[in-house]
C-alpha positions in Angstrom: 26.3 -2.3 15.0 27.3 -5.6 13.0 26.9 -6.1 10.0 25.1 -9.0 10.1 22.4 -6.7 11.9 23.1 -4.0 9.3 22.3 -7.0 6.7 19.2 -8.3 8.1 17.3 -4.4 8.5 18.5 -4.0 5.0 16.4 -7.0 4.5 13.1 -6.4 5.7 13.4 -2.8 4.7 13.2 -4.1 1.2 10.8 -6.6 1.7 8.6 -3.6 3.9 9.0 -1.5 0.7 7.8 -4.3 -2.2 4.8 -5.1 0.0 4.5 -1.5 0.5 3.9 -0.9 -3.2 1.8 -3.8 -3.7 -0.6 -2.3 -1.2 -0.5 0.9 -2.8 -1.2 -0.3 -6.1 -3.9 -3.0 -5.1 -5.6 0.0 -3.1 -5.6 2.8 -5.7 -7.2 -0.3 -8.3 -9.8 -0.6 -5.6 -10.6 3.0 -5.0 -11.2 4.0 -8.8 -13.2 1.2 -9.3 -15.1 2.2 -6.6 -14.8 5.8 -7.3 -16.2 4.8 -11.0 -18.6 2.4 -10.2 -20.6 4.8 -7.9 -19.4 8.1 -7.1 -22.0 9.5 -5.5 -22.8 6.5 -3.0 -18.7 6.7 -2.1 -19.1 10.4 -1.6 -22.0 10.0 0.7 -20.3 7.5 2.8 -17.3 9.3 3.7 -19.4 11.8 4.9 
C-alpha cells in the first residue's frame, strides 16, 4: 500500500470515530430523556 492511501484511511477513520461519538452521545441524551419523560409508554412500545 502507499502511503498516501495509508494517509487518507487514517483520515476518515478519525473522522468515522468523532461522528461516531457524536452519535453516541446525541442518542443516549435522547433515550434518557425519553426514558425519564415516560417510562412506561417507552416500555410498552418496545414491546
Amino acid at each position: 500500500m502507499r502511503l498516501e492511501t495509508v494517509g487518507v484511511l487514517v483520515a476518515l477513520c478519525t473522522v468515522l470515530l468523532s461522528w461516531a461519538r457524536r452519535l453516541i452521545v446525541v442518542l443516549t441524551k435522547a433515550t434518557t430523556r425519553i426514558a425519564r419523560h415516560s417510562d412506561k409508554q417507552f416500555l410498552l412500545t418496545l414491546r
